[in-house]
C-alpha positions in Angstrom: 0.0 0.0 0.0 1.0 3.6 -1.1 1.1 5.7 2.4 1.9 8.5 0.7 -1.2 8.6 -2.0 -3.4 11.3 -1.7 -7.1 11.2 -0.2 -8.8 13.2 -3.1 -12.1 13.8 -1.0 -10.1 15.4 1.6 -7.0 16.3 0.4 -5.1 14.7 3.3 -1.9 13.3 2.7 -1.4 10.3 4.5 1.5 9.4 6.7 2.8 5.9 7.4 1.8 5.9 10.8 -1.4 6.3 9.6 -1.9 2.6 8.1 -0.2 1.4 11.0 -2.6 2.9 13.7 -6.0 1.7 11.6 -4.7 -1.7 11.8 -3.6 -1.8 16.0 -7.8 0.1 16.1 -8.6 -2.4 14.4 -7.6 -5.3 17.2 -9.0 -6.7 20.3 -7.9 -5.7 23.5 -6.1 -8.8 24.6 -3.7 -8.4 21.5 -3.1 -4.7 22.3 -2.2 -5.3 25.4 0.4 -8.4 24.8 2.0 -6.0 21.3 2.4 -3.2 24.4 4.2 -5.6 26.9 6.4 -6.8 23.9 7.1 -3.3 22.6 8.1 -2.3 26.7 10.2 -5.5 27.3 11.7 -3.8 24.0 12.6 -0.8 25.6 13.7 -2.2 28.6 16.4 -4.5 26.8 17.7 -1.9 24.5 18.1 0.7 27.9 19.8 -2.3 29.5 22.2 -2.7 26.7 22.9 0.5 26.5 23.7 0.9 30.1 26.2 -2.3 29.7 27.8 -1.2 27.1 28.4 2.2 28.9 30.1 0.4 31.7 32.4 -1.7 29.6 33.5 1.0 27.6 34.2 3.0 31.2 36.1 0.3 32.8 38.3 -0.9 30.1 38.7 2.2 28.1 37.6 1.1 24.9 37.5 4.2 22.3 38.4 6.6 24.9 40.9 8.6 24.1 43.1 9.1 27.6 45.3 11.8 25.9 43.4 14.7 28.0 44.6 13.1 31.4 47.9 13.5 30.8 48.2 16.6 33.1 49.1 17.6 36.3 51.8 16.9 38.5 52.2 13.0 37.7 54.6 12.3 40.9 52.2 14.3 43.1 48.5 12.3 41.8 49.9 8.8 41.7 51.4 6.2 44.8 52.6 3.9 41.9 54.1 5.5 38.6 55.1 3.2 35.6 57.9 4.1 33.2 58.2 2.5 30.0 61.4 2.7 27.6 61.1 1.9 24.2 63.9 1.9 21.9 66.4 -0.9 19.9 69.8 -2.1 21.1 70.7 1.4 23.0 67.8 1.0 24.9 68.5 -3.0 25.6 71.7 -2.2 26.6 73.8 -3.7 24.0 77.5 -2.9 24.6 80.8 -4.4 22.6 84.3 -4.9 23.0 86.5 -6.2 20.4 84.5 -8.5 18.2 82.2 -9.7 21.4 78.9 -8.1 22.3 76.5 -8.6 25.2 74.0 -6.4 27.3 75.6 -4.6 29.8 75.7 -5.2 33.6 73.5 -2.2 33.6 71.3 -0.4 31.1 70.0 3.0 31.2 66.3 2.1 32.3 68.0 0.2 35.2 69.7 3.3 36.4 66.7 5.5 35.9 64.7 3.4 37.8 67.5 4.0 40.8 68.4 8.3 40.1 65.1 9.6 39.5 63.3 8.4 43.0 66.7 9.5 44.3 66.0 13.2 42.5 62.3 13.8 43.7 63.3 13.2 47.5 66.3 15.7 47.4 64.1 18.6 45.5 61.9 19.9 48.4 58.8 19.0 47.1 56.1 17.0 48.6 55.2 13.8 46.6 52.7 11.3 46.3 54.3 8.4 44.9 55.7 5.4 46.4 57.1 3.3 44.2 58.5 3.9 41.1 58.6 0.8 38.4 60.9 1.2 35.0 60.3 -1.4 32.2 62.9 -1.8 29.5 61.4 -3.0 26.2 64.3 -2.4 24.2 65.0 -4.9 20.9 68.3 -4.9 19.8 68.1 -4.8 15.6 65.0 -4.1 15.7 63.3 -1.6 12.9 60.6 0.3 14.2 57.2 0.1 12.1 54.1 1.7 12.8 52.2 -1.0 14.8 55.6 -1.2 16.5 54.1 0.1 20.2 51.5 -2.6 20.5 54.1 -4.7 22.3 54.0 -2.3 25.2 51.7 -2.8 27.8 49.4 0.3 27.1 49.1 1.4 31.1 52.8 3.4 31.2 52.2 6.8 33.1 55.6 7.8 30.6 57.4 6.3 27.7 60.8 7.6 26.8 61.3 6.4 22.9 64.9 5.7 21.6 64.1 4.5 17.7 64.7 4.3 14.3 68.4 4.6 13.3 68.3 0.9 12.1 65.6 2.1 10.1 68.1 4.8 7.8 70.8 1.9 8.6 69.2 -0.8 6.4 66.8 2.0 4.1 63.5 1.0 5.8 60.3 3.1 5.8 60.5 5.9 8.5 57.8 8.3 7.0 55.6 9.0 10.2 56.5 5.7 11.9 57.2 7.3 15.2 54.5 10.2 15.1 52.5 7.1 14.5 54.0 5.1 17.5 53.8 8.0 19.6 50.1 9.0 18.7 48.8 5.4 19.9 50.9 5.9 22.9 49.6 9.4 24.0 46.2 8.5 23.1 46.3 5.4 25.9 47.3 8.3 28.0 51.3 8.2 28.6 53.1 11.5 28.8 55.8 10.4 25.7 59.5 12.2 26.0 61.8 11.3 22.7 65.2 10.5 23.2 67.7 11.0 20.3 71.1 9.2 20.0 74.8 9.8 21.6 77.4 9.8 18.6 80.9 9.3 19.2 83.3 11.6 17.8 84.9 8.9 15.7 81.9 7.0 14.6 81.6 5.4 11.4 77.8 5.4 11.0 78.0 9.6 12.1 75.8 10.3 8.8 73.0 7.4 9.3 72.7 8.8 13.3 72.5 12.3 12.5 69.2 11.3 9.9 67.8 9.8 12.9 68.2 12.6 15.0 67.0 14.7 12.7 63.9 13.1 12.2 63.6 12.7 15.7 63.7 16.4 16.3 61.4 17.1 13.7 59.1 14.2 15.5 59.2 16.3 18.6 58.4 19.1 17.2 56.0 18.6 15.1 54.3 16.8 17.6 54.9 19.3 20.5 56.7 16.7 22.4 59.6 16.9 25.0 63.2 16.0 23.6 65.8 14.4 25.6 69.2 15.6 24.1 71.2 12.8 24.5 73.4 13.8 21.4 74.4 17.0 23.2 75.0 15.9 26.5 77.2 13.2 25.2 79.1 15.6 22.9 80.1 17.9 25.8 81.1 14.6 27.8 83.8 13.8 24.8 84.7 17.5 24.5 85.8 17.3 28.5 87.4 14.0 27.4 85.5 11.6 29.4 86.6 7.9 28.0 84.8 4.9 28.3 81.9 6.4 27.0 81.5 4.0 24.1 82.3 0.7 23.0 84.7 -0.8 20.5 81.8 -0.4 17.5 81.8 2.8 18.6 78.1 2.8 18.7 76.8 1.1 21.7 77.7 2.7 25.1 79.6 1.2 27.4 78.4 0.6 31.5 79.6 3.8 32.5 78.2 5.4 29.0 74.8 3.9 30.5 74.9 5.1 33.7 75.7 8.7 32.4 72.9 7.8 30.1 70.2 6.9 32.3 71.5 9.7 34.9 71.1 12.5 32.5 67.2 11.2 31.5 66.6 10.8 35.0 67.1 14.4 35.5 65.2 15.3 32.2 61.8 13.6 33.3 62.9 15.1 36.6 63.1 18.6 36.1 60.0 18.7 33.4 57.8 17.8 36.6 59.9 19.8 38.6 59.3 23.4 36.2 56.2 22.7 35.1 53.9 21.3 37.7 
């Protein structure tokens, strides 16, 4: 049937509603009253899954984006902060001698997780925080790809990101991989800091290093995210002519290069709080 046909004796134009009201008229009270139960169990179910799916989507985040709780005074709001570093073989901890290499006895993220506590109970201020937990997810070799972040745990109040010179090493993609990376990461709500590499003096892959920094920079920027200037702080170390900073490939640090390493990010992430909140 034609809702929309015109009435000619009348002129009224019909609606669909229309047809579907005459016919409900048109039944006995018993069926009326059985189509109104169905059509308020109806209701009731859809409210119900509605309500469910509110709660689900609350608890476990799901298509939230967390990036606007990344604020405040992180040290001061939380008992139990998480830090997550995500890099390749720097970030492992990879160090050489001769024609040998192994992970160090102790990596950056290790020495972080010992200075920065250390830092925030020397400055004066009154924190909240009682324990402090530092994960290392560095991956020696590793090229960094887009979905490359999905192997962090998602729950890190900061991630300190150390990537992609083995990217301009072997020629791989790098357009937007960490923006990418970092996106996913801010948008699970961790406050991301970008690190960018330490190059020794004498290094052989000086060219491929300084592409990665300056993509890294231009990251950071871009993205309106802190930079870690590990390249400077190291270049003033060899200009003082601190040795042992790095190891016989001259690319990997050395223990004490990581401990001057982790130091020096422990009192970046340090004083960022520290100025700012």
């Amino acid at each position: 049937m034609n809702f929309f046909k015109n009435d000619f004796k009348t002129g009224y134009k019909k609606r669909p509603f229309d047809g579907y009201k005459s016919v409900i008229d048109k039944l006995d009270e018993e069926t009326k009253q059985k189509l109104d139960r169905q059509r308020t169990i109806g209701m009731v179910c859809t409210v119900a899954f509605v309500f469910i799916l509110v709660v689900i989507l609350a608890v476990t985040g799901i298509g939230i984006d967390k990036s606007k709780s990344v604020s405040g005074n992180l040290f001061g709001d939380k008992e139990q902060v998480l830090i997550e570093c995500f890099g390749d073989s720097l970030t492992e901890g990879i160090t050489t001698s001769g024609e040998l290499s192994e992970t160090a006895g102790i990596t950056y993220p290790m020495e972080l997780e010992k200075k920065l506590p250390q830092l925030l109970s020397q400055d004066g201020k009154t924190y909240k925080f009682k324990s402090l937990e530092v994960k290392n997810y560095g991956q020696g070799g590793s090229i960094l790809q887009k979905t490359s972040c999905s192997r962090l745990s998602g729950t890190a109040d900061i991630v300190l990101v150390l990537y992609t010179i083995n990217n301009f090493v072997t020629g791989a993609d790098y357009v937007d991989t960490l923006e990418t990376n970092a996106d996913t990461m801010i948008k699970q709500g961790s406050r991301v800091f970008l690190l960018n590499y330490p190059i020794a003096a004498d290094s052989l892959e000086k060219d491929k290093l300084e592409q990665a920094n300056n993509y890294i920079a231009s990251a950071a920027k871009t993205m309106d995210l802190q930079l870690i200037d590990l390249k400077s702080y190291f270049d003033t170390l060899q200009q003082e002519g601190n040795e042992d900073l790095f190891g016989s490939d001259r690319l990997h640090l050395t223990e004490e290069g990581y401990i001057l390493m982790g130091d020096y990010v422990a009192e970046a992430v340090h004083d960022y709080y520290y100025e700012n909140y």
